[in-house]
mmCIF file as Biopython writes it, N, C-alpha, C and O atoms, coordinates in Angstrom:
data_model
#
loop_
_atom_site.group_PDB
_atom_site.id
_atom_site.type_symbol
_atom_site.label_atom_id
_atom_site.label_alt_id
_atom_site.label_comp_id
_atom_site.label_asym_id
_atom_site.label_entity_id
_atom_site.label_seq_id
_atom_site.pdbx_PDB_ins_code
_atom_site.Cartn_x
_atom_site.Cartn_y
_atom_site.Cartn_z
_atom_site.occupancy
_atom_site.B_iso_or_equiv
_atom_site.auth_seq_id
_atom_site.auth_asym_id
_atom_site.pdbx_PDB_model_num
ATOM 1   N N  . UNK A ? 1  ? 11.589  98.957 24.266  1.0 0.0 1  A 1 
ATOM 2   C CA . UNK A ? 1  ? 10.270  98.617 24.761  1.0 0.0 1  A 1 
ATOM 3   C C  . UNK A ? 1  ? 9.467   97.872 23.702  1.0 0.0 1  A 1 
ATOM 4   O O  . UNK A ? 1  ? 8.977   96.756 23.874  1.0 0.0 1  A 1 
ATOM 5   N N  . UNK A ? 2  ? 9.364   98.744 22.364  1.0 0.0 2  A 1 
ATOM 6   C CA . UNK A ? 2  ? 8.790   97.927 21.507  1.0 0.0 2  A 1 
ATOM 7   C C  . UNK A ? 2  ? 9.379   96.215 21.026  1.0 0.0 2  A 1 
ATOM 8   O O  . UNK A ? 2  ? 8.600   95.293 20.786  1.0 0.0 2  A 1 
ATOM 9   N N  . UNK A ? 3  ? 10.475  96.135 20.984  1.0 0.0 3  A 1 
ATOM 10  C CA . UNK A ? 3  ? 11.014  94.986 20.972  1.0 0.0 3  A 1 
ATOM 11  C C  . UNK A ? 3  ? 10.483  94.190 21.994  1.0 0.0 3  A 1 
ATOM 12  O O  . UNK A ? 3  ? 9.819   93.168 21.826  1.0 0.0 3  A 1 
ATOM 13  N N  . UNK A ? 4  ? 10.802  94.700 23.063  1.0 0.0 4  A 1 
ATOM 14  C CA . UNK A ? 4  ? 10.236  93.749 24.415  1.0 0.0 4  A 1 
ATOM 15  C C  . UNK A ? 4  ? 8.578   93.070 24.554  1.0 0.0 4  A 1 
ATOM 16  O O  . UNK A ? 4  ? 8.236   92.045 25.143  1.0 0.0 4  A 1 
ATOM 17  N N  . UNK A ? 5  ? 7.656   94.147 23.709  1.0 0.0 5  A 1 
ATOM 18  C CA . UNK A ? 5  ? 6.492   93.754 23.323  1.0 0.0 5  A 1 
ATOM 19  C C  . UNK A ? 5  ? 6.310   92.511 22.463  1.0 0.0 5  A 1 
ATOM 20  O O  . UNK A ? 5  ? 5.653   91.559 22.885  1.0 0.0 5  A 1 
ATOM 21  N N  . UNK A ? 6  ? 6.869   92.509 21.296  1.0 0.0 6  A 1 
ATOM 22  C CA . UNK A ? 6  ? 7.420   91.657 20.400  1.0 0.0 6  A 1 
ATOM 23  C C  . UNK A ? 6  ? 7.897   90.163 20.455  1.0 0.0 6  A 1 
ATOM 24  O O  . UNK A ? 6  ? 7.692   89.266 19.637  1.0 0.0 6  A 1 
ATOM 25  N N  . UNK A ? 7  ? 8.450   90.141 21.400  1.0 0.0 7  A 1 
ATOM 26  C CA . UNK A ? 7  ? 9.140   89.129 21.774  1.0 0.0 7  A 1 
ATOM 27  C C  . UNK A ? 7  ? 8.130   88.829 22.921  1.0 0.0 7  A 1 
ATOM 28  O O  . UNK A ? 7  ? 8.247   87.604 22.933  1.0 0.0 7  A 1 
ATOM 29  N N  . UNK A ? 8  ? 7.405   89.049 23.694  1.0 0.0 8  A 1 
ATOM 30  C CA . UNK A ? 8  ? 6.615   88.612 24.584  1.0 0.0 8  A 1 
ATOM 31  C C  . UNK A ? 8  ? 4.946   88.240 23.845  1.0 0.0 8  A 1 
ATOM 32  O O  . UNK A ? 8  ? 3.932   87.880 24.442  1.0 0.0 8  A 1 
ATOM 33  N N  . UNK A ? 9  ? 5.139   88.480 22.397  1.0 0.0 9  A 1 
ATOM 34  C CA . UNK A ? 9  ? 3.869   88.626 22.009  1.0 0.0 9  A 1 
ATOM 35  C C  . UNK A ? 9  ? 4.182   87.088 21.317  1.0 0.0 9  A 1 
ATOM 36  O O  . UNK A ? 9  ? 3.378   86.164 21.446  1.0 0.0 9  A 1 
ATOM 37  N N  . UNK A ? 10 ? 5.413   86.960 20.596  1.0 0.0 10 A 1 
ATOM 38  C CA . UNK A ? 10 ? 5.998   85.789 20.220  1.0 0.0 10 A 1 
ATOM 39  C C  . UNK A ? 10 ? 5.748   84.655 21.430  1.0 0.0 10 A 1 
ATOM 40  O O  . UNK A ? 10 ? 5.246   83.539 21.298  1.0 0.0 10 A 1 
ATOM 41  N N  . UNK A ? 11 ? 6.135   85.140 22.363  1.0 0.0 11 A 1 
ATOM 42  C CA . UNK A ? 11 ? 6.428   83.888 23.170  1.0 0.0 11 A 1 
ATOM 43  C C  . UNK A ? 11 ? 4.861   83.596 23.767  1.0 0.0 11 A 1 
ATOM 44  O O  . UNK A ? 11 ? 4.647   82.563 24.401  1.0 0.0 11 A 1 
ATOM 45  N N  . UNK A ? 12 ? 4.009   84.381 23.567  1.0 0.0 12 A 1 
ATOM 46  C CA . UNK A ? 12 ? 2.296   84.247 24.067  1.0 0.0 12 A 1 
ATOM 47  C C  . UNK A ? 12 ? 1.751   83.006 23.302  1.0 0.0 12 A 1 
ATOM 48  O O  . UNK A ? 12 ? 1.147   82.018 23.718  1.0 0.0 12 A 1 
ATOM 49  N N  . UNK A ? 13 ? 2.237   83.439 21.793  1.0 0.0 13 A 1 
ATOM 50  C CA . UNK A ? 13 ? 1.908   83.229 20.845  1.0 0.0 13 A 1 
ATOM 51  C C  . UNK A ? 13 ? 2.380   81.667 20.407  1.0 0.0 13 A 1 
ATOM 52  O O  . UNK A ? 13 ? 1.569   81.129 19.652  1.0 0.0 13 A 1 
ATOM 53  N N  . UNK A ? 14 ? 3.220   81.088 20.656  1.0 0.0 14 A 1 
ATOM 54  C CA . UNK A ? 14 ? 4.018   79.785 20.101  1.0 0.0 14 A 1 
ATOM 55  C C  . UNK A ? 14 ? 3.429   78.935 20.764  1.0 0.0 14 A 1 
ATOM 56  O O  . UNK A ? 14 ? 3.610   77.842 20.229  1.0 0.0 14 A 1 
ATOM 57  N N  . UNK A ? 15 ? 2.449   78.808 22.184  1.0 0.0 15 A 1 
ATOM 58  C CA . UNK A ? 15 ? 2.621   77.529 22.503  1.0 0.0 15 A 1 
ATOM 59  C C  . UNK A ? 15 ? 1.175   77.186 21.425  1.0 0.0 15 A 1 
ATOM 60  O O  . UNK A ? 15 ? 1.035   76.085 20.892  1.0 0.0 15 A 1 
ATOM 61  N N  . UNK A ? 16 ? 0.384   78.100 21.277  1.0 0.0 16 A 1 
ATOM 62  C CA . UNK A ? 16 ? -0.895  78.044 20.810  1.0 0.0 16 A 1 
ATOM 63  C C  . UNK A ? 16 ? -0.634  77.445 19.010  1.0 0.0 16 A 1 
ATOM 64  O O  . UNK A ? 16 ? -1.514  76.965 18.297  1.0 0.0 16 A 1 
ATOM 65  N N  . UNK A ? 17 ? 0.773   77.657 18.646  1.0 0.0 17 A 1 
ATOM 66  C CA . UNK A ? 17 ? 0.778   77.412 17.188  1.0 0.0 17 A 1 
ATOM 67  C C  . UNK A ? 17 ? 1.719   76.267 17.335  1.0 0.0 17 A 1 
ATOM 68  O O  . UNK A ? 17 ? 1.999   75.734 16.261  1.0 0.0 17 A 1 
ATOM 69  N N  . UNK A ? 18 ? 2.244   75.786 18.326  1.0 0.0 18 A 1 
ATOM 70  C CA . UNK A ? 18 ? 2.911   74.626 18.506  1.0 0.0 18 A 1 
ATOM 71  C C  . UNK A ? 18 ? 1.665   73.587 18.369  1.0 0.0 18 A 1 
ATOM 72  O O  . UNK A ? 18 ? 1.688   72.747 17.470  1.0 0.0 18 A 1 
ATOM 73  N N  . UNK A ? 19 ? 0.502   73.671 19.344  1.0 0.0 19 A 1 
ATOM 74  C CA . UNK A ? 19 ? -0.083  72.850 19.656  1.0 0.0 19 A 1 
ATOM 75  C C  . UNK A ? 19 ? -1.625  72.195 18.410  1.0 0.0 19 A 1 
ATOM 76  O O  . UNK A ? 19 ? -2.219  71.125 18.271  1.0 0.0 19 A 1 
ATOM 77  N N  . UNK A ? 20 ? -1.713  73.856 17.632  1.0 0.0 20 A 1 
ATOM 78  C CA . UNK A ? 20 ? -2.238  74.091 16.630  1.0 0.0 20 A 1 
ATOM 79  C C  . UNK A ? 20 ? -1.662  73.048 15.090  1.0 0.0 20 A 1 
ATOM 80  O O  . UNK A ? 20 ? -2.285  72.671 14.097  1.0 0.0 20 A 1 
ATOM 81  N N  . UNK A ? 21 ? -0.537  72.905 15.425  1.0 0.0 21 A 1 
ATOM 82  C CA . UNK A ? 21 ? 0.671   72.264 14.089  1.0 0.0 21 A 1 
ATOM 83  C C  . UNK A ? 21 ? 0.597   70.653 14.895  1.0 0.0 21 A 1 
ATOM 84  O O  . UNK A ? 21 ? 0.089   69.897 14.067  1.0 0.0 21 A 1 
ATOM 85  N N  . UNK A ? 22 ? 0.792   70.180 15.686  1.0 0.0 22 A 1 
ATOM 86  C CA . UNK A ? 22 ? 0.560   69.134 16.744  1.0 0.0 22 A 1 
ATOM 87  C C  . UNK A ? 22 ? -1.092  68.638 16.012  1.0 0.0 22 A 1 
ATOM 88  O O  . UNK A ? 22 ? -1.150  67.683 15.238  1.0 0.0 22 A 1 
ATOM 89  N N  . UNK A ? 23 ? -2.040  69.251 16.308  1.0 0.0 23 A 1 
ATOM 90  C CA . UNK A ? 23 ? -3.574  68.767 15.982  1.0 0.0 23 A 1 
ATOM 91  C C  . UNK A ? 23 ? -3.400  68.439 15.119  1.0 0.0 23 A 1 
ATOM 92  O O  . UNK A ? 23 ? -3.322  67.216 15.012  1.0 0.0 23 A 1 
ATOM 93  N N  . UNK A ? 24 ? -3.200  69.349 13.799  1.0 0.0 24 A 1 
ATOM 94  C CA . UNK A ? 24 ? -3.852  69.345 12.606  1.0 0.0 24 A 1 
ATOM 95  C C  . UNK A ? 24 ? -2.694  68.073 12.133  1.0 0.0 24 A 1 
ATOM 96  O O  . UNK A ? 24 ? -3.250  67.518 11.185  1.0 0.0 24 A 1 
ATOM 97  N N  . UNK A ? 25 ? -1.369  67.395 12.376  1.0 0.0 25 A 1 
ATOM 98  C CA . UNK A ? 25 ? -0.730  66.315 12.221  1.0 0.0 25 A 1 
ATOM 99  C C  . UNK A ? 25 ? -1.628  64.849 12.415  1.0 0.0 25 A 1 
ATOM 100 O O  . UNK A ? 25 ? -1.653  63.840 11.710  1.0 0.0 25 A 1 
ATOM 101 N N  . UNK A ? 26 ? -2.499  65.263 13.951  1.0 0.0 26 A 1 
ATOM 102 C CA . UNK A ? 26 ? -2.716  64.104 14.388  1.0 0.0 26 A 1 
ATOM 103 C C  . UNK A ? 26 ? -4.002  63.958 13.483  1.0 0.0 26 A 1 
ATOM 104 O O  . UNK A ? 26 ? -4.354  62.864 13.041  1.0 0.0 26 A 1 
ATOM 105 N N  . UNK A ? 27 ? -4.620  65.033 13.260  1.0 0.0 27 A 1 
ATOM 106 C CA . UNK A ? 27 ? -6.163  64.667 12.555  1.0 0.0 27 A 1 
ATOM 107 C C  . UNK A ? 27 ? -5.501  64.470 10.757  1.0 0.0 27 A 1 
ATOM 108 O O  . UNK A ? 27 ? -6.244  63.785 10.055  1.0 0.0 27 A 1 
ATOM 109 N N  . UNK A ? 28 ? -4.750  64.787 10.346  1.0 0.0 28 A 1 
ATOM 110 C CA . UNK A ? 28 ? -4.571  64.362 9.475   1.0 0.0 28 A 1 
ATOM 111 C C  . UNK A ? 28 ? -3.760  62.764 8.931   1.0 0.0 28 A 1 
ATOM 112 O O  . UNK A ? 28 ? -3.801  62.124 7.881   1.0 0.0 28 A 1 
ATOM 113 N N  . UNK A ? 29 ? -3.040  62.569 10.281  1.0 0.0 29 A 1 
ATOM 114 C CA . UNK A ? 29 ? -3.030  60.910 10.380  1.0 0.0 29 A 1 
ATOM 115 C C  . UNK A ? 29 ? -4.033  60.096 10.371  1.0 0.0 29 A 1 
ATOM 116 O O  . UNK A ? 29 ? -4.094  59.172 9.559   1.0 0.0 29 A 1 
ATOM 117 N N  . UNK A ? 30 ? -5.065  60.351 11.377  1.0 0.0 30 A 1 
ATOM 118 C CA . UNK A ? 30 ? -5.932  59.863 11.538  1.0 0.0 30 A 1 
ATOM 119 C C  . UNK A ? 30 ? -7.013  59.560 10.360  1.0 0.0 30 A 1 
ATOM 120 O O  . UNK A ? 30 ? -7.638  58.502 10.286  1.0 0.0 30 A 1 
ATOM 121 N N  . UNK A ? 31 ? -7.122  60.488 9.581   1.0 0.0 31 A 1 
ATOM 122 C CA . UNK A ? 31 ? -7.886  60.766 8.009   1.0 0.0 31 A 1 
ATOM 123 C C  . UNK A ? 31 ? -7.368  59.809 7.152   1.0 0.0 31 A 1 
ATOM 124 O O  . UNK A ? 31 ? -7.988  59.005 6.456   1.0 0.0 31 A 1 
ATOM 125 N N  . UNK A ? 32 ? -5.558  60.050 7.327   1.0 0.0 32 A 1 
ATOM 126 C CA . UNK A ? 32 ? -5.088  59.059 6.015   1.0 0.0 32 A 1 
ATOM 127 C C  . UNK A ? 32 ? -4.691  57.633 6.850   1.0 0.0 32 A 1 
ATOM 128 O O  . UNK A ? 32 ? -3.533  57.347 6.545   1.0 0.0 32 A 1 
ATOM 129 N N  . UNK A ? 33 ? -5.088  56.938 7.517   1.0 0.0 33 A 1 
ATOM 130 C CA . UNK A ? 33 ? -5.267  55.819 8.305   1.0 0.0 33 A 1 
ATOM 131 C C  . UNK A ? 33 ? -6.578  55.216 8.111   1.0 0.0 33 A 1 
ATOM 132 O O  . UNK A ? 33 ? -6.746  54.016 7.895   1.0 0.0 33 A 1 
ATOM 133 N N  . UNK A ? 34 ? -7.696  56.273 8.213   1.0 0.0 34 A 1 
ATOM 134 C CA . UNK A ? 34 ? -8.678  56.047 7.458   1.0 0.0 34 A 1 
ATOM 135 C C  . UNK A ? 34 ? -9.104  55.403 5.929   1.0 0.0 34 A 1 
ATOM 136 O O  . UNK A ? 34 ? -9.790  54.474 5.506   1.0 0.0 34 A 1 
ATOM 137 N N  . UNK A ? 35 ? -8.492  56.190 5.533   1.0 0.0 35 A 1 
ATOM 138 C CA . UNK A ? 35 ? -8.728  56.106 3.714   1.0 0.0 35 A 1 
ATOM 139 C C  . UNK A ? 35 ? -8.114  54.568 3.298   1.0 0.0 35 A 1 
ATOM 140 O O  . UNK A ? 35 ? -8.517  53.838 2.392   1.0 0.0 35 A 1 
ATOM 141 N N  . UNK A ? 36 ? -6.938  54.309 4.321   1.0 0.0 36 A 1 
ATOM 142 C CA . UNK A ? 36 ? -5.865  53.491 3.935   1.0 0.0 36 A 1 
ATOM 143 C C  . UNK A ? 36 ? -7.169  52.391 4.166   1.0 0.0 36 A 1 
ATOM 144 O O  . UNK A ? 36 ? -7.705  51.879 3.183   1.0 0.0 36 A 1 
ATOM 145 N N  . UNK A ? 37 ? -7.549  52.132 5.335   1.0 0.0 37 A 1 
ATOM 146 C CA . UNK A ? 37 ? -8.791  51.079 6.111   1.0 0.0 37 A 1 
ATOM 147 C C  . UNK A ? 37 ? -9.518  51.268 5.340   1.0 0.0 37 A 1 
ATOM 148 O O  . UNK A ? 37 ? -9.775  50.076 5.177   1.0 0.0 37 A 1 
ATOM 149 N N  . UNK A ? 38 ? -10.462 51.992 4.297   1.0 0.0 38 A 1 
ATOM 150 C CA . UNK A ? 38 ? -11.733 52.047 3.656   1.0 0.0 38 A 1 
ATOM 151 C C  . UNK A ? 38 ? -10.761 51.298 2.691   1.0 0.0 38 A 1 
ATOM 152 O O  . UNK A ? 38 ? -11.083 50.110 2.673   1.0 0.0 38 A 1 
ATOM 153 N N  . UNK A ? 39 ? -9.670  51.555 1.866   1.0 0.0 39 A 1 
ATOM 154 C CA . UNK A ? 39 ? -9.036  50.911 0.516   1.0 0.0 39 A 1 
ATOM 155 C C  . UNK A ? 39 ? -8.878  49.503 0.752   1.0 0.0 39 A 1 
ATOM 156 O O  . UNK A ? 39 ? -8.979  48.644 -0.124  1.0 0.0 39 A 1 
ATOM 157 N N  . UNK A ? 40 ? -8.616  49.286 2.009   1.0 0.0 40 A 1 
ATOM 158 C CA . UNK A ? 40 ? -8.207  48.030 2.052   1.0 0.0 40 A 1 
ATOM 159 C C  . UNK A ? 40 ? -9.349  47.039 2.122   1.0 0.0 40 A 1 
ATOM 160 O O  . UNK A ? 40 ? -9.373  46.055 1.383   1.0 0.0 40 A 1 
ATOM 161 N N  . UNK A ? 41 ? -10.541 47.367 3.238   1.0 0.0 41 A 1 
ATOM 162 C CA . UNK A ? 41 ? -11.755 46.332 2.972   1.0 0.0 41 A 1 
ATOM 163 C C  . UNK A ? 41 ? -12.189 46.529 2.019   1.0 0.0 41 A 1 
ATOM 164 O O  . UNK A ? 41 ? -12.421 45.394 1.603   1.0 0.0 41 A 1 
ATOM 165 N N  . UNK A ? 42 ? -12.689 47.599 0.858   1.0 0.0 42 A 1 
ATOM 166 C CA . UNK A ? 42 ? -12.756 47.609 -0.627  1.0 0.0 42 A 1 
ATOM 167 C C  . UNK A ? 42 ? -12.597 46.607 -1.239  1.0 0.0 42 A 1 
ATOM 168 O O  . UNK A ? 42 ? -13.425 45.836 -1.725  1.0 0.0 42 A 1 
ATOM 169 N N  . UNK A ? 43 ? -10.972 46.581 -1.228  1.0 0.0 43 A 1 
ATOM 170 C CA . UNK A ? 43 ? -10.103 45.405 -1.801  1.0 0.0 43 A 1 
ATOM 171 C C  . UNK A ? 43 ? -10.632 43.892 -1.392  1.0 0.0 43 A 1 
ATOM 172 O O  . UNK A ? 43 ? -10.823 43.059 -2.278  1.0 0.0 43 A 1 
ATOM 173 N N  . UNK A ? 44 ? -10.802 43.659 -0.334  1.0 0.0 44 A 1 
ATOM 174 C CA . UNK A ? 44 ? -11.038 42.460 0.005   1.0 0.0 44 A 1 
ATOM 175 C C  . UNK A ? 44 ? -12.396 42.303 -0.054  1.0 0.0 44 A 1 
ATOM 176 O O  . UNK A ? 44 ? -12.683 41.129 -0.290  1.0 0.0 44 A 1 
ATOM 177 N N  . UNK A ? 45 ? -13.561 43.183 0.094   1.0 0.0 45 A 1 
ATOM 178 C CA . UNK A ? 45 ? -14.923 42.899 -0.061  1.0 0.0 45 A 1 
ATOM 179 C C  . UNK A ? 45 ? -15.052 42.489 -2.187  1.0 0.0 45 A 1 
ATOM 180 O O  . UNK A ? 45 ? -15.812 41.690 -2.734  1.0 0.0 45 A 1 
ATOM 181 N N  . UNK A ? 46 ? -13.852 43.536 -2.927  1.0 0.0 46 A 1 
ATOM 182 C CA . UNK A ? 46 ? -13.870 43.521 -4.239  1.0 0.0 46 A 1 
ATOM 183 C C  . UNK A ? 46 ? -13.819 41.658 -4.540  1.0 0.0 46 A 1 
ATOM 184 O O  . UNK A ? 46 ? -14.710 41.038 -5.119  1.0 0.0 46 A 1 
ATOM 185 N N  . UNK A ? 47 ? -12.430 40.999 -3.923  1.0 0.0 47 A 1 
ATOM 186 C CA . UNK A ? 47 ? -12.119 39.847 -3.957  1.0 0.0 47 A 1 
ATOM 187 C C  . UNK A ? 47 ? -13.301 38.696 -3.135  1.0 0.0 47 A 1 
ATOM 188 O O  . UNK A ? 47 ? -13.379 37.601 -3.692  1.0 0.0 47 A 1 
ATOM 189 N N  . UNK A ? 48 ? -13.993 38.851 -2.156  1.0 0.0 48 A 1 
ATOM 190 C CA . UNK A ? 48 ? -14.993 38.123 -1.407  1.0 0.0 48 A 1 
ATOM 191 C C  . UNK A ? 48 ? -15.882 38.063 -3.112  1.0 0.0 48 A 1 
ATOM 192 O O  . UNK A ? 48 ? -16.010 37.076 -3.837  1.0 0.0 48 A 1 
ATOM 193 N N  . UNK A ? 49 ? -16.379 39.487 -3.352  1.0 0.0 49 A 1 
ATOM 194 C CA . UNK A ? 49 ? -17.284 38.984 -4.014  1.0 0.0 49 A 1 
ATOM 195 C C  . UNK A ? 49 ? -17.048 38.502 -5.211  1.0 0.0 49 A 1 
ATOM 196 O O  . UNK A ? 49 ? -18.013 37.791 -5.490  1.0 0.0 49 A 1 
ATOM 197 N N  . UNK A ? 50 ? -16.177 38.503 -6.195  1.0 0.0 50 A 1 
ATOM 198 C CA . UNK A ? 50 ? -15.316 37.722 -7.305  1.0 0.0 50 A 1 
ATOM 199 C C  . UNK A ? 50 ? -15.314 36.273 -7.014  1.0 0.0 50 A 1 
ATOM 200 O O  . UNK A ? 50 ? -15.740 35.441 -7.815  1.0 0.0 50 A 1 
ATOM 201 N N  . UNK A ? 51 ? -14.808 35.974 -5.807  1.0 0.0 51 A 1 
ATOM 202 C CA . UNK A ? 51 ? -15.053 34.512 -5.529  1.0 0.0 51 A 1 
ATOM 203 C C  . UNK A ? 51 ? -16.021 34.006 -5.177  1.0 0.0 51 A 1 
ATOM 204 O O  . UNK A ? 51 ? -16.020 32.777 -5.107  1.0 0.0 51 A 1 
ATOM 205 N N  . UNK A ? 52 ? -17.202 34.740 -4.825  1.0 0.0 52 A 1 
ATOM 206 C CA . UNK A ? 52 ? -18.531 34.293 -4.796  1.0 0.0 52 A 1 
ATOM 207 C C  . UNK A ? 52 ? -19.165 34.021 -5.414  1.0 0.0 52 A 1 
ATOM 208 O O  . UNK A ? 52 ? -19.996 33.170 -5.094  1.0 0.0 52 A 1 
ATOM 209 N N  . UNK A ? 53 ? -19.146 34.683 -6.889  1.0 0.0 53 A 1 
ATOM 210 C CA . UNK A ? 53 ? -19.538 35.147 -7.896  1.0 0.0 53 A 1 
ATOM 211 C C  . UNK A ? 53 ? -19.188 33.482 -8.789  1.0 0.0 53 A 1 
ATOM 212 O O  . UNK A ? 53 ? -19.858 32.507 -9.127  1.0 0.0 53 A 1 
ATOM 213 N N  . UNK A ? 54 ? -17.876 33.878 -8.872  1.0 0.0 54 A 1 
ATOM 214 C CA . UNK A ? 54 ? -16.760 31.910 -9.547  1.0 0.0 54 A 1 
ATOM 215 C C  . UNK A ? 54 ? -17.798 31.006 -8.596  1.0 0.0 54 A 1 
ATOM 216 O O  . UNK A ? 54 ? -18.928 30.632 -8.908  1.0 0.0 54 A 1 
ATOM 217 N N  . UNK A ? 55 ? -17.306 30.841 -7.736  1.0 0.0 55 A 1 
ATOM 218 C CA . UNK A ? 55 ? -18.799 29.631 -7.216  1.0 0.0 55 A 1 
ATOM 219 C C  . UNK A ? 55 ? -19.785 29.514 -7.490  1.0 0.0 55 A 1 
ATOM 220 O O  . UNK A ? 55 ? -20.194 28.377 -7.727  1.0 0.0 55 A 1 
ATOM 221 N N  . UNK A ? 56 ? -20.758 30.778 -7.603  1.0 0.0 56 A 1 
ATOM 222 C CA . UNK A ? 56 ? -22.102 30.471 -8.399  1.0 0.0 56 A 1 
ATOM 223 C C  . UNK A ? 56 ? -22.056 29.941 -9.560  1.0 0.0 56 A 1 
ATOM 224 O O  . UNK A ? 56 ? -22.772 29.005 -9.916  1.0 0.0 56 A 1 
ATOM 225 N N  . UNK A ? 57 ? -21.290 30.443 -10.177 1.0 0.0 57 A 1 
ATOM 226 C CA . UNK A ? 57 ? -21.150 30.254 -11.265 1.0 0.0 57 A 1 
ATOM 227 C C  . UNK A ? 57 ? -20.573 28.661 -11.647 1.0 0.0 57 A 1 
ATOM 228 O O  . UNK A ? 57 ? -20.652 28.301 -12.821 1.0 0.0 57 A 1 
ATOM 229 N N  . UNK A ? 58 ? -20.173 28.018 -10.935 1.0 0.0 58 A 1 
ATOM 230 C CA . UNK A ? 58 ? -19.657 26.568 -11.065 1.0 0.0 58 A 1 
ATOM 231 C C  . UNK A ? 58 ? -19.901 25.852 -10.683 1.0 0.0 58 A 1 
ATOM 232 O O  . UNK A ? 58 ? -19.446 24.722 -10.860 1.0 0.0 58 A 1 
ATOM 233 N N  . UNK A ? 59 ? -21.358 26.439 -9.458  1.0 0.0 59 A 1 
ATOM 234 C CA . UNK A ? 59 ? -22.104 25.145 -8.935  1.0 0.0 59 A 1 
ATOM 235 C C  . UNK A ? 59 ? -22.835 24.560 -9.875  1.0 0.0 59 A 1 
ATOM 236 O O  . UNK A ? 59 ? -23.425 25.254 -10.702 1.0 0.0 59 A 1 
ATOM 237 N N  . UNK A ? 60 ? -22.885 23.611 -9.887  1.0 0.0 60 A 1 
ATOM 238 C CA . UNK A ? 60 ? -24.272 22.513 -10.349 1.0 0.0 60 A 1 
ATOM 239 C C  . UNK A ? 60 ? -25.345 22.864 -10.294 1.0 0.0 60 A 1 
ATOM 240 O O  . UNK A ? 60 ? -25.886 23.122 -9.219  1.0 0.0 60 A 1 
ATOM 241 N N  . UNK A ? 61 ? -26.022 22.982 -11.610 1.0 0.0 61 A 1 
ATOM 242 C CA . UNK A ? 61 ? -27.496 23.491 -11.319 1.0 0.0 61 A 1 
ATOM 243 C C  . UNK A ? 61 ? -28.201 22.040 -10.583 1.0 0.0 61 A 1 
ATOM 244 O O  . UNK A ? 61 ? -27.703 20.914 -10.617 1.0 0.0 61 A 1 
ATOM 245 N N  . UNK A ? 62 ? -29.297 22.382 -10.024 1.0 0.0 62 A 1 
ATOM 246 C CA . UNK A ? 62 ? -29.955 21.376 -9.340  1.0 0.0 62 A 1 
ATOM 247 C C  . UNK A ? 62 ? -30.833 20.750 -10.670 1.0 0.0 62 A 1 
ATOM 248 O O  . UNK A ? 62 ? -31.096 21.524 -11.590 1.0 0.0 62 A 1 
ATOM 249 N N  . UNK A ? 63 ? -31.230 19.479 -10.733 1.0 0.0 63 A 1 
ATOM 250 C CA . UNK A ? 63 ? -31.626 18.600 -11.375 1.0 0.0 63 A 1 
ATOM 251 C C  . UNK A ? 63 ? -33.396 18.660 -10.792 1.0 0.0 63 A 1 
ATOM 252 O O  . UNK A ? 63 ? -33.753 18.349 -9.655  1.0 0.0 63 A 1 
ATOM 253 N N  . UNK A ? 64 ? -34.318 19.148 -11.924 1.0 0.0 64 A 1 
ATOM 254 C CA . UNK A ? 64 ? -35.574 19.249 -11.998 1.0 0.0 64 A 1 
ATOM 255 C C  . UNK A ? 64 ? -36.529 18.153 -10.824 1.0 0.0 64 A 1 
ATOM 256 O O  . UNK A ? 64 ? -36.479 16.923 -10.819 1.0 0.0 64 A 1 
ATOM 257 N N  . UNK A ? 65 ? -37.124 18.783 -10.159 1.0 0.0 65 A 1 
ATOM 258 C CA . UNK A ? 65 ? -38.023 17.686 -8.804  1.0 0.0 65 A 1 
ATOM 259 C C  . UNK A ? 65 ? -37.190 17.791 -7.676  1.0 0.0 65 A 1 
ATOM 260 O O  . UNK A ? 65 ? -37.944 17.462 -6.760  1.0 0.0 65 A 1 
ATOM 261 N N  . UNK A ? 66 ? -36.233 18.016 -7.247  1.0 0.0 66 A 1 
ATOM 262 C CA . UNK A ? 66 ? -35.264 17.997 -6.268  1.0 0.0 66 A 1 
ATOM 263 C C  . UNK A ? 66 ? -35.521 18.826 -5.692  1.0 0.0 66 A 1 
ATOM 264 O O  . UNK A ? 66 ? -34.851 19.121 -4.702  1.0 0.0 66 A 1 
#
């Protein structure tokens, strides 16, 4: 009997920790998919402004009265 408890308490029990192990996969994809997307426009906002920066820096100043 006690066995039979056991095993029915197991089987109550799995779909809730199946689905529990399932979430916490997907929200933790989702997090590091994230981080990956924040690193990456970083990177490219880092490079936008470096080359913005070289252009100012190499334009021609404007010539006095102009």
């Amino acid at each position: 009997m006690t066995q039979e408890w056991w095993l029915n308490a197991l089987w109550s029990v799995t779909p809730t920790i199946i689905i529990g192990i399932l979430f916490g996969l997907i929200i933790y994809a989702a997090i590091n998919a994230d981080r990956k997307i924040r690193k990456e426009r970083a990177d490219v906002d880092a490079e936008e402004r470096a080359r913005f920066e070289a252009e100012r820096r190499n334009r021609p100043k404007p010539a006095d009265g102009e």
